[in-house]
Structures are given as C-alpha cells and as structure tokens.
C-alpha positions as CSV (number, residue, x, y, z in Angstrom):
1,X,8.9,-52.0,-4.6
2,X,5.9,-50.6,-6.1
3,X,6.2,-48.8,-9.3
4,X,8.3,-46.0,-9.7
5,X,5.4,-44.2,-12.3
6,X,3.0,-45.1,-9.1
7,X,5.6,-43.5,-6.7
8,X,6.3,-40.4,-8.3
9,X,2.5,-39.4,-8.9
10,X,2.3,-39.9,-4.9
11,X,5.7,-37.5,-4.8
12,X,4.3,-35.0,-6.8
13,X,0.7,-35.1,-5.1
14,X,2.4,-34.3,-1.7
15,X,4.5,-31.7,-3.3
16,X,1.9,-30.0,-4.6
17,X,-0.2,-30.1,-0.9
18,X,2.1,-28.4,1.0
19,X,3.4,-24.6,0.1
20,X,5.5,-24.2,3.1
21,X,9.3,-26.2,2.2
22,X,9.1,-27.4,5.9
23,X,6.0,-29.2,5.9
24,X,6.3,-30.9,2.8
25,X,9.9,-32.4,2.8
26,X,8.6,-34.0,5.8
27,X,5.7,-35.7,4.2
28,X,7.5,-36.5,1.4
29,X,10.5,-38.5,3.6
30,X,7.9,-40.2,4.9
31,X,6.6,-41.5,1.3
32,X,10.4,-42.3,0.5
33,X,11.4,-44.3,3.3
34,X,8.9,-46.8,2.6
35,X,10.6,-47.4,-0.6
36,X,14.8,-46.7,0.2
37,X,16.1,-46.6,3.2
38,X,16.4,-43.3,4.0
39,X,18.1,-41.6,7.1
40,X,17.7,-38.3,6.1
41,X,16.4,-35.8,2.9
42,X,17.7,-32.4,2.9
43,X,17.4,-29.4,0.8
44,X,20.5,-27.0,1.0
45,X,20.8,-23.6,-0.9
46,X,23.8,-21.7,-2.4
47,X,24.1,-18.3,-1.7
48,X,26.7,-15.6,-2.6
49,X,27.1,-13.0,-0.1
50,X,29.1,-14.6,1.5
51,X,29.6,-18.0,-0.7
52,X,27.7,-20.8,1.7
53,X,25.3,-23.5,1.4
54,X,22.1,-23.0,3.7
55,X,20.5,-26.0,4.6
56,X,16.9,-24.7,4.6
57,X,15.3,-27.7,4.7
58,X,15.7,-31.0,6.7
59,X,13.1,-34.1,6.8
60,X,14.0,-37.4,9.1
61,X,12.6,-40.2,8.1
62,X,13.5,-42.1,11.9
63,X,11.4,-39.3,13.4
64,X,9.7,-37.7,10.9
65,X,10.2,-33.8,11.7
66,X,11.9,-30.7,10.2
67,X,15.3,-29.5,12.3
68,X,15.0,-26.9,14.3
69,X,18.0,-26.0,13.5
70,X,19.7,-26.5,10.1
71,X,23.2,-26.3,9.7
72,X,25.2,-23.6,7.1
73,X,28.4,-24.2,6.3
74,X,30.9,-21.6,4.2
75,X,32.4,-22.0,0.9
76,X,35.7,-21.1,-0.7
77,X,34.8,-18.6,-3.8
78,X,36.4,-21.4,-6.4
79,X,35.0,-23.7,-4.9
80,X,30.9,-22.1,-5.0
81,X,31.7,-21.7,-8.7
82,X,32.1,-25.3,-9.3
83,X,29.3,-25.9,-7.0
84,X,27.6,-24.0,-9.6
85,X,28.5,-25.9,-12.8
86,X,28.1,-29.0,-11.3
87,X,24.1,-27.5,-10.6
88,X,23.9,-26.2,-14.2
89,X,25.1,-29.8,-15.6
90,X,22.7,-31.6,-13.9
91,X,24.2,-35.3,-12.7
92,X,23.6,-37.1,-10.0
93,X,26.6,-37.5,-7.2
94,X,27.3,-40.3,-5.0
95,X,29.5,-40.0,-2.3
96,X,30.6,-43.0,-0.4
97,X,33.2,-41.5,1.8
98,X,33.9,-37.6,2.9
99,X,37.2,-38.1,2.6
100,X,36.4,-38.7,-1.0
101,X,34.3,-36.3,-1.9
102,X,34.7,-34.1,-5.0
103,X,36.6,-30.8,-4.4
104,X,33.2,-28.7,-4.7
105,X,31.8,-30.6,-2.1
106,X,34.0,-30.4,0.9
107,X,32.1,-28.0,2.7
108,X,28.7,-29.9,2.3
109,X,30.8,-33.1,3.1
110,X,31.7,-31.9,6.0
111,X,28.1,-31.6,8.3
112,X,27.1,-34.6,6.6
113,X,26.9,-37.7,9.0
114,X,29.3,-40.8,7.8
115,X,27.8,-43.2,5.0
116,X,26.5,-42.8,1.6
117,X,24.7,-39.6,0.3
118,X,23.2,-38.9,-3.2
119,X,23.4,-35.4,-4.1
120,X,21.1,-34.2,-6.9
121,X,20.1,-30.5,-8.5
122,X,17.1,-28.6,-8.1
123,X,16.9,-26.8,-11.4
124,X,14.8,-23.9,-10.8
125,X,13.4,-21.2,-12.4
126,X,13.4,-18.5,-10.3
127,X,17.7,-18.4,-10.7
128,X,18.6,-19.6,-7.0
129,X,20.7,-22.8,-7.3
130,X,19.2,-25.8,-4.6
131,X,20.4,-29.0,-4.6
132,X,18.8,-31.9,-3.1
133,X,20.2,-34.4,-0.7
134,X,19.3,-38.2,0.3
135,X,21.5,-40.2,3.2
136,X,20.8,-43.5,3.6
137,X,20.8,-45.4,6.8
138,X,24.2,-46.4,8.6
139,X,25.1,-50.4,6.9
140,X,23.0,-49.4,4.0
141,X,24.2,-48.7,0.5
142,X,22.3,-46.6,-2.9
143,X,21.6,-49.3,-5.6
144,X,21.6,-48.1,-9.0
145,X,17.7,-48.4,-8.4
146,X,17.6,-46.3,-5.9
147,X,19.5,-43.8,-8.0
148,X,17.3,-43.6,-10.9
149,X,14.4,-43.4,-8.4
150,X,16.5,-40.6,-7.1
151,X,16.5,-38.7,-10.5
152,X,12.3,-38.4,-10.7
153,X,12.4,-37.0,-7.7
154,X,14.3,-33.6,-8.8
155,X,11.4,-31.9,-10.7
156,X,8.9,-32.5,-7.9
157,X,11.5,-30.9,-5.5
158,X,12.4,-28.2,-7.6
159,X,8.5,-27.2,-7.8
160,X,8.8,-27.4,-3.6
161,X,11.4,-25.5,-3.7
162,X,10.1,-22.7,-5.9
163,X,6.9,-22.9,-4.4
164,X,8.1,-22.3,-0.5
165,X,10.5,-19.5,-2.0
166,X,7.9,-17.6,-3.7
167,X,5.8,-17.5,-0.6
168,X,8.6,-16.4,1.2
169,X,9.0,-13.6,-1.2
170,X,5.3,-13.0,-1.0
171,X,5.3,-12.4,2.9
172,X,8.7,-10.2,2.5
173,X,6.6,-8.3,-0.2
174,X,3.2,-8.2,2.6
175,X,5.8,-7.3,5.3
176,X,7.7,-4.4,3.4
177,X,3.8,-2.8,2.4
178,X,2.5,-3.0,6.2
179,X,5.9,-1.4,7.0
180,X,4.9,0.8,4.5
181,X,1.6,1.6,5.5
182,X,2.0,1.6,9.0
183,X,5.0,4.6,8.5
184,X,2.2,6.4,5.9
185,X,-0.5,6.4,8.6
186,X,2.3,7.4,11.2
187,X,2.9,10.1,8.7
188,X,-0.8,11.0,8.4
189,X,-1.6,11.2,12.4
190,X,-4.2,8.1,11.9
191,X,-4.3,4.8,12.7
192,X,-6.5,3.5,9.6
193,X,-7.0,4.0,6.3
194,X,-10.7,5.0,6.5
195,X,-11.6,8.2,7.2
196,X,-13.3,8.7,10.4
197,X,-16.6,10.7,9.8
198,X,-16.3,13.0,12.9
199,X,-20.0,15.0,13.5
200,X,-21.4,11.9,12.2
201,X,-23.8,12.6,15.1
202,X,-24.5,16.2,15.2
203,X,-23.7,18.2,12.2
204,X,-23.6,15.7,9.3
205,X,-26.1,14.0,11.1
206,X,-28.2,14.9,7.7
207,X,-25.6,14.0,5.4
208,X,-25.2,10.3,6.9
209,X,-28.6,9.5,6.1
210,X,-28.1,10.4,2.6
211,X,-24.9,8.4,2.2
212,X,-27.5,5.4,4.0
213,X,-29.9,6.1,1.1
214,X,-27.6,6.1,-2.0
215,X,-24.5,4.2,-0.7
216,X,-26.2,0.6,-1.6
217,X,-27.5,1.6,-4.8
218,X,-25.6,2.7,-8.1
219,X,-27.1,6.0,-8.9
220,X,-24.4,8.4,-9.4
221,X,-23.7,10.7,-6.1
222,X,-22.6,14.8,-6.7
223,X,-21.6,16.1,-3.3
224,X,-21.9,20.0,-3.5
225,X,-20.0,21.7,-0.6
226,X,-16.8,24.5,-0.2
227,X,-13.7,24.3,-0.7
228,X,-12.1,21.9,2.2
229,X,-15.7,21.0,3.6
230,X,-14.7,17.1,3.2
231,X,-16.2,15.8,-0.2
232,X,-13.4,12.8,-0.3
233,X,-14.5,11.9,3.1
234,X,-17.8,11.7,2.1
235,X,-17.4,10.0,-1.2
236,X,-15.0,7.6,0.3
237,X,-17.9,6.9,3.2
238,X,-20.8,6.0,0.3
239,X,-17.8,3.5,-1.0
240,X,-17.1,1.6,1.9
241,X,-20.8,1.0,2.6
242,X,-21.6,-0.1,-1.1
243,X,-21.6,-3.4,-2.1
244,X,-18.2,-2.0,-4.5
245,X,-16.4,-1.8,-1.2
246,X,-14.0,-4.9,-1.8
247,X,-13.2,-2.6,-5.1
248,X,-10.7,-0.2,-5.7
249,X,-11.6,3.5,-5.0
250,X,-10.2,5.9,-7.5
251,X,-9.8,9.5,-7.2
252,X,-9.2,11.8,-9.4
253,X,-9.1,16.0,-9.2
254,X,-10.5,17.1,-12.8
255,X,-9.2,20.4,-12.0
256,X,-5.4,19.7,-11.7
257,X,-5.5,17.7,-15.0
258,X,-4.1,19.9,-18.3
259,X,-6.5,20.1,-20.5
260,X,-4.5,18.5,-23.3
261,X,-3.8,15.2,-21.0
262,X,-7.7,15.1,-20.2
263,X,-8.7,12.1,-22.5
264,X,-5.3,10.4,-21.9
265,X,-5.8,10.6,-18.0
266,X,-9.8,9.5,-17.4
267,X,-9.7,7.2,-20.7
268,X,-6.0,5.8,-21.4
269,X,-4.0,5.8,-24.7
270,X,-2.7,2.8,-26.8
271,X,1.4,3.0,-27.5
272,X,2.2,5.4,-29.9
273,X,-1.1,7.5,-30.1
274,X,0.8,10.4,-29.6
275,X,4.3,11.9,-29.2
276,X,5.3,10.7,-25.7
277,X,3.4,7.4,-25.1
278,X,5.9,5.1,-25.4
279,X,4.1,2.6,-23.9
280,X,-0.2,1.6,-23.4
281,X,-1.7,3.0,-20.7
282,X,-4.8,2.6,-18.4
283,X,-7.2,5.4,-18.1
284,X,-8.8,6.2,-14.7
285,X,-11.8,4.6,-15.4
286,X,-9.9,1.0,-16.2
287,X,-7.9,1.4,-13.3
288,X,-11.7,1.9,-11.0
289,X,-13.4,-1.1,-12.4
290,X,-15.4,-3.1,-10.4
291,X,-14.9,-0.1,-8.0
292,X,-15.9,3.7,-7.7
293,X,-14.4,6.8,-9.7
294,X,-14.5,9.9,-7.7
295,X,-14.4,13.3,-9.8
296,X,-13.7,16.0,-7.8
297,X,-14.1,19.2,-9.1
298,X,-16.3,18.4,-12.4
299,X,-17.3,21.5,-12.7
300,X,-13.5,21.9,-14.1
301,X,-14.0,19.8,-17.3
302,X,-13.7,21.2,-20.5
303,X,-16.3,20.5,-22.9
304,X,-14.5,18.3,-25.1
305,X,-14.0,16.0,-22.0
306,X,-17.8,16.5,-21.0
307,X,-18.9,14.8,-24.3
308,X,-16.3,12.2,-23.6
309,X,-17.6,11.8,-19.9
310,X,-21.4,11.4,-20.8
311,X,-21.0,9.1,-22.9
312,X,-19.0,6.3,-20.5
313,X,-22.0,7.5,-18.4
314,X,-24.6,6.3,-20.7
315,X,-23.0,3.3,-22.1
316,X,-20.0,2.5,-19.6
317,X,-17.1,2.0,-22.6
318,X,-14.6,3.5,-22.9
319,X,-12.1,4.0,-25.8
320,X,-8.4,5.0,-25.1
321,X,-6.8,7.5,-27.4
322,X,-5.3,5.5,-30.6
323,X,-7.2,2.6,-29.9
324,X,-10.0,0.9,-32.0
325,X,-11.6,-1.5,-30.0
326,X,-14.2,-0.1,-26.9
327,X,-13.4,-1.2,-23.7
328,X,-16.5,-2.4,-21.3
329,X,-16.5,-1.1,-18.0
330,X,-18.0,-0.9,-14.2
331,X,-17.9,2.0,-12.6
332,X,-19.7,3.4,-10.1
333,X,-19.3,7.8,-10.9
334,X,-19.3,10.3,-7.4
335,X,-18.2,13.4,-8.3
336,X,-18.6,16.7,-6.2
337,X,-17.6,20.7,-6.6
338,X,-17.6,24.0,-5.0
339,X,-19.0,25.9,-8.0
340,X,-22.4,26.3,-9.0
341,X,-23.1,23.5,-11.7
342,X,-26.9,24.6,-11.6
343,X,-25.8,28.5,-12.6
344,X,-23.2,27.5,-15.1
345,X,-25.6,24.8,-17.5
346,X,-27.4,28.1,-17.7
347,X,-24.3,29.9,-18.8
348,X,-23.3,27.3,-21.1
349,X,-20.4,26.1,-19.7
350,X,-21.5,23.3,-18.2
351,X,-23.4,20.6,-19.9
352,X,-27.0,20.2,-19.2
353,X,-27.7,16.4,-20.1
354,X,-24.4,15.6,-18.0
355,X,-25.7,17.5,-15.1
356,X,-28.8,14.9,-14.9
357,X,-26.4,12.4,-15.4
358,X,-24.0,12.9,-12.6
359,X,-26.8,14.4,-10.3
360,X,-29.2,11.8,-9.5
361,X,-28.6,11.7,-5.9
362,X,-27.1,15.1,-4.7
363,X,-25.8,15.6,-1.2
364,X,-25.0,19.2,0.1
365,X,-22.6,19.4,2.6
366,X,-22.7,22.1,5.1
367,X,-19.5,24.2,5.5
368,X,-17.8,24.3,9.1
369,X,-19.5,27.6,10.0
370,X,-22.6,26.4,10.3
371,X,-21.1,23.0,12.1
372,X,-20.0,24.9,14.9
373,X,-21.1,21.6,17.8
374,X,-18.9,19.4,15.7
375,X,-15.9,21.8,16.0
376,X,-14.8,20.4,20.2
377,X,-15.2,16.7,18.6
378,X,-12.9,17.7,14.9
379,X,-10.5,20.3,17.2
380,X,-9.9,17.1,19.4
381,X,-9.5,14.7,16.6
382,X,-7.3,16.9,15.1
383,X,-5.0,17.2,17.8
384,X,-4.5,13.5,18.5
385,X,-3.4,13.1,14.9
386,X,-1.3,16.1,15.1
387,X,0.7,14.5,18.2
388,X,0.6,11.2,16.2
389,X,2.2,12.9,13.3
390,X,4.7,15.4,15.0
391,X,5.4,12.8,17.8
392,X,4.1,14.9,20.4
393,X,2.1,14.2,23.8
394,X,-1.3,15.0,23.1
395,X,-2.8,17.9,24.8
396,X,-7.1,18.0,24.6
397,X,-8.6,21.7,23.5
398,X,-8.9,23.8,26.5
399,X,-12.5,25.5,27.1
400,X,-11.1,29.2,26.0
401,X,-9.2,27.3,23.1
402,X,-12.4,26.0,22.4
403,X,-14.8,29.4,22.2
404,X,-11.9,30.8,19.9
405,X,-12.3,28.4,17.3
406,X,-16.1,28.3,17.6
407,X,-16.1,32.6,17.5
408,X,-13.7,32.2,14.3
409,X,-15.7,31.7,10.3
410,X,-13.2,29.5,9.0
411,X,-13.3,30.2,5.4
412,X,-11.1,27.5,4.8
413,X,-13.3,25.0,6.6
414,X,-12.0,22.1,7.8
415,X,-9.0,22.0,6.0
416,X,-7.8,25.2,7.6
417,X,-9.1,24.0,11.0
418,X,-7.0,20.5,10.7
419,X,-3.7,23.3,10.0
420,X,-5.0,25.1,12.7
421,X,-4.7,22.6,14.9
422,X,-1.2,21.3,13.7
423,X,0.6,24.4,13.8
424,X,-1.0,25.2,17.6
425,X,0.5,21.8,18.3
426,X,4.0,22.3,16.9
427,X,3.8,26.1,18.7
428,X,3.2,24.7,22.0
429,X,6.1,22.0,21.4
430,X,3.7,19.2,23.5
431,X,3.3,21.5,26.3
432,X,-0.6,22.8,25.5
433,X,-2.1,23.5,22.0
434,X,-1.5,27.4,21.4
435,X,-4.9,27.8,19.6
436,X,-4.6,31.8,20.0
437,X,-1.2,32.1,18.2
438,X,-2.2,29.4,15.4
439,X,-5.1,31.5,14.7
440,X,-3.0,34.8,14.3
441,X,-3.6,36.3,17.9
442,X,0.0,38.1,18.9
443,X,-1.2,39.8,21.9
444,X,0.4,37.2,24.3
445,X,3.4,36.9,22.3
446,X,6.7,38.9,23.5
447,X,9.3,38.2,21.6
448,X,10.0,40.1,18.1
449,X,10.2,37.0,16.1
450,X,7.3,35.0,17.7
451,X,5.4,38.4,16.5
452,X,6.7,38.6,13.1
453,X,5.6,35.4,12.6
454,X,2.2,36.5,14.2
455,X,-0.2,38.6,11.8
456,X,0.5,42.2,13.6
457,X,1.0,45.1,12.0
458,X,-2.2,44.3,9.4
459,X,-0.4,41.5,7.1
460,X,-1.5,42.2,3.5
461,X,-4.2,40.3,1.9
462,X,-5.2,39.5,5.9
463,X,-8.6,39.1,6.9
464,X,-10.3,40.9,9.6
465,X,-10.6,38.7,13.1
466,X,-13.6,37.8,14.5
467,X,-12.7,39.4,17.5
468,X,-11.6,42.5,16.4
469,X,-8.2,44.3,16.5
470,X,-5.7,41.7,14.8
471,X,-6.0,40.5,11.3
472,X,-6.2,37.2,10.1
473,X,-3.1,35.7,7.6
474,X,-3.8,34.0,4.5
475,X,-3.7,30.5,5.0
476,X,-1.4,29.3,2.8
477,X,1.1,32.5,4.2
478,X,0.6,31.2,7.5
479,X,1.3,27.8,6.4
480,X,4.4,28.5,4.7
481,X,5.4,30.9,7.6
482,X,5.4,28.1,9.6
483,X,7.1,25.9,7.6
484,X,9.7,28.0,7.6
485,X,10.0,27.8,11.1
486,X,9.8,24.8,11.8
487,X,12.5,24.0,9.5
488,X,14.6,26.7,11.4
489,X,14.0,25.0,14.5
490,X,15.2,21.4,13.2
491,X,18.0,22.6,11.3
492,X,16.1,21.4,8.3
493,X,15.6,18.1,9.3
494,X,12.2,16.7,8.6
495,X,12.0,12.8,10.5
496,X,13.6,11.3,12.6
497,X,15.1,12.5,16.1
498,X,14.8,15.9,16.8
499,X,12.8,16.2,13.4
C-alpha cells in the first residue's frame, strides 16, 4: 500500500476539486478502493425534525456513481441523542454484525447491507452532525490498518461536507432573493430592474445624446427638470452605460434627510460619536464606492453639508462623524433638482464653487407638457405595468383616451400620468382604461358615489380642466380618494385573491 501521508494529500486534493458532495464522494471512492476494499462510502446526516439520519451522499466503488436514490431512515428521540454524543466524542465504530450493533445505531444498521462497516464523525463547523460511512466488500474484513487509514480521512470529509452544504445554503439564499425580486417587480408592474427610457426616440431624443456624451466619462452630471419629469431614470440610464455599471448605484433624496442626520447619512459615524450610535456606520458615499451616488434634490442641502459635500468632491475622502482617520473613496456624483441652483448662488443660499463642481455636464430635461408624442408610447407603458401590478388584462389607450391626456398640462408630469393610468385601470376593473374618470371627468358617471369620488361640485384646491367645466383634484386627494376605495372594494385586503 502506498503511503498513507501520499494517500491522504491525493484525498484532500480531490476534496478540495469538487464543491458539489455528489461529485466528489465519487471521486474520492474511487481513490480508496485502490487501497481497501471498499463496497461502498456514504455520507449520512442527522436531522431533528423529525429525529432521522439522511443519507445525502452515496459513492460505489463497483460502479463508481452517486445513488439516485439515498435511503433515510427514522430515529427514536433517545436514541438521536446518543447518536449525538457518540458524534461529539469522536471514535471510530466497527460493526461486524447488525444484530450487534450499538443501541444508537440500530436505525443506520438497519439499510446497511450485511458485512463489516466503519462508522466515523464528520466534525463540522457549521453545527450539523454528519458521520461518515465505509462498507467493505462481502468476505472482506477492516484491518486495524485500514482503520487508522479510516481516521485521516474524517477532516477531508468534513471540509466536503461543509463545502457541498454551504453551497446549498448559497443557492437557497440566490433562490429566496430571485423569489424576492421577481414578487418586487410583480409588485412594480415591470419585468426588469432597469428602467425603460420610453420617448427615447422622440422627446428625450435630446437628452439620450447627452447621457451618450457624459455617461462614459466621470464628470459630474446635474439633471435639471420638474418635479416627477424622471431625473432617477435618467441618472440611473448614464450608470448603466458607464464603465461603473458592474457598481452599486446609490440614491439618496437630500431633501428628506433632517438636517441634524445630514453628515451621519452622506458621510457615516464611528460607534459612539454621538447619543444613539450604538454601533459604526457607513455613510452613503462608502456604501457607492466603485459605483455612482445620485443626489436628488441638492438644491436642499444645508450649508454646513455644502462645505462637507465639496470637499469629497475635490479630494474624494471622506471622514465619518467621531472618526479620525480619512477614508478614500470612488465615486462618481449625479445629482439633479427642480429649483433654480443658478438664481439661488446669487441669493446666497446655494454655494457657488459647488455649483461648478456638481455642474460640469448639465442635462435639462423637458417636462411632459412639452413631450406631448411620447405621451401614446408612456400611456401604453403605463398600462401594461398597471395590469402587471393589479393583475389585470391589459387594455391599450383608446384614440379619444388618448387626445384627453395629450389636451391635459400635467403638472405633475409623469408621475401623475403613471397614477393616471393606474387608477383608470383599477376604475375599469380590466374591462377598458377609464382615462375620463381617472382624470376627474364625472359627466359619464351616474351613480352618487362614483361622482363623489369624481371632482364635481368644484373640489377645493382643484385646478381648472383643460377642457373646461369640471375641475381638476389635487393629486395626492385623488390618490388617496382612491385608495380609499379600493380598499372598500377588497374589504381591505391588499394581495392576494380578490386583492
């Protein structure tokens, strides 16, 4: 027999190959049965709920291929304690007979075939108790060589083991996060996480070939444009077509951030800076390293912060609150607003040398208004991912639906057009898209309530229609109108049937 030294770096090299538990106990029977005669190598696993041991791995060395299917067998409670112990201790078992066999082993004994087994335990780390298991050949016996080769062999086994189960644990973890995803995009009406640039073509026709210009490039991007115009879909767009795009993409709304929790948010803290952080934290810009930060709304930084901000800009540290040490980073900075940054550096409230900084490459994005030959294509788009979200048939814009919501100003832009579109599809329950009643027409509606939630009878803090007579709601009234409703109709369910 060749050296047992010599064997076991062979073991361990063929351990180490294979991740997958199936594929290597097959290899390595195939190593051992050149050296003991070996029938059979199995790996079994104890479980609790209910007590059993799982044979999850099975290796012939006559054939040389993994079981199909691999036997489990229950266990008495006392007797899956003992099993236990007996793992914990750590000696080798020989059984000779079944009839024989220790108490704590009558179960396993039991789908063994008749003649001599070894029995050894897989002392792992990550807390599931394994044992391994070696049957020799029928007329063939376990020398006390054979057992002491049998004892090297545990660690290499054990790191199998650990290895197959932490790349099961790996794909459960990849499985539960596209089960995840795929009910957040359900959610969403969309079928992928990047945002589809619709009027790409036509309206924003302009604005694509600024994102061509700049996206490659690191100069800092500020995308100017109205409330709801789509400045994430833009700054999003000059990310995935930058060479950061394999980086994370950070965004972060500088106006919904107190003040006091400014430097904490964008620049982290260290454990203990202040009353509260009971642990160290990661700023926003740690967190987009390698990636791109997007500010939206920087016109809503306080000054302190602006002083804070410029200089990351100009020397790309930063320094979390209580913390001594700098902390280099790479960031790429796009940050947009609604307000006029030119018209407040000139009031002061904005600072001026930031203003170069951040606007290098400004982009202007039109509001939907003037857009109006991308609103068929959005009104469309809309509407599939309204009947994705609400579970819906999808029903396409009729022509007259259409010329509504190009004669309409949408103040909201897109934003309001994308709730638009979702309440008219919950209105027309997946019969048609009631585009007039969304938008606050109540001359075709009859019933009391279906006109109480309409915007008759001159709504306060309504807006004048475009076509004359009714009043338009407040958005966020109508929105919460129909909330309301909808809830009414479901009984207050939210998912699920009849949600």
């Amino acid at each position: 027999m060749r050296g047992a030294q010599e064997l076991l770096l062979d073991i361990w090299r063929e351990a180490c190959r294979h991740i997958e538990l199936d594929e290597s106990i097959v290899s390595l029977a195939e190593i051992l049965v050149r050296h003991v005669p070996l029938d059979r190598v199995w790996i079994g696993q104890i479980t609790d709920e209910p007590p059993a041991i799982d044979i999850v791995a099975s290796g012939l060395s006559s054939k040389l291929h993994s079981n199909r299917s691999l036997p489990r067998v229950d266990v008495a409670p006392g007797r899956a304690r003992r099993l236990k112990s007996w793992l914990r201790a750590g000696e080798l078992v020989h059984l000779t007979r079944q009839e024989s066999a220790p108490r704590e082993f009558t179960e396993l004994a039991s789908i063994l075939p008749d003649g001599e087994h070894l029995l050894l335990p897989l002392r792992n780390r990550e807390g599931f108790p394994a044992l391994l298991i070696l049957s020799i050949r029928p007329r063939e016996t376990f020398t006390d060589a054979h057992k002491s080769l049998a004892e090297l062999l545990i660690e290499p086994f054990t790191a199998a083991f650990e290895n197959d189960h932490r790349l099961r644990e790996v794909n459960e973890l990849r499985e539960a996060a596209e089960a995840e995803k795929r009910a957040l995009l359900s959610r969403l009406g969309r079928e992928s996480l990047d945002d589809e640039i619709v009027g790409a073509q036509r309206g924003l026709k302009h604005v694509m070939e600024r994102i061509a210009l700049v996206a490659h490039s690191d100069a800092q991007v500020l995308i100017l444009g109205e409330t709801g115009s789509g400045k994430e879909v833009v700054a999003r767009a000059i990310h995935h077509q930058s060479k950061r795009d394999k980086g994370p993409f950070i965004r972060v709304n500088c106006g919904a951030i107190p003040s006091e929790l400014i430097d904490s948010e964008l620049f982290g803290h260290e454990k203990g800076a202040f009353t509260g952080a009971a642990s160290t934290r990661e700023g926003w810009f740690e967190r987009a390293d390698g990636g791109t930060l997007f500010l939206d709304e920087i016109g809503e930084l306080p000054a302190a912060a602006q002083v804070r901000l410029l200089r990351v800009l100009q020397d790309g540290i930063v320094e979390r609150v209580g913390a001594r040490q700098p902390i280099k980073v790479d960031v790429r900075i796009v940050s947009a607003t609604h307000r006029d940054l030119a018209a407040m550096v000139a009031e002061g409230d904005f600072r001026e040398d930031l203003w170069y900084r951040i606007a290098v490459f400004p982009i202007i994005l039109p509001p939907l208004r003037e857009r109006g030959e991308d609103i068929p294509d959005l009104a469309r788009h809309f509407a599939h991912r309204a009947a994705t979200r609400f579970g819906l048939p999808f029903r396409d814009p009729a022509a007259d639906d259409i010329a509504l919501l190009q004669a309409y100003s949408w103040p909201g832009n897109v934003r309001e057009l994308a709730a638009v579109i979702d309440r008219a599809a919950i209105l027309g329950d997946g019969q048609r898209l009631e585009i007039r009643r969304a938008l606050g027409d109540t001359s075709t509606v009859g019933d009391s309530k279906s006109h109480s939630y309409g915007l008759a009878n001159g709504v306060n803090g309504g807006v004048p229609s475009t076509r004359g007579g009714s009043t338009i709601q407040p958005l966020d009234d109508a929105m919460r109108n129909h909330i309301q409703r909808a809830l009414e109709a479901t009984d207050g369910r939210i998912e699920g049937p009849h949600g």
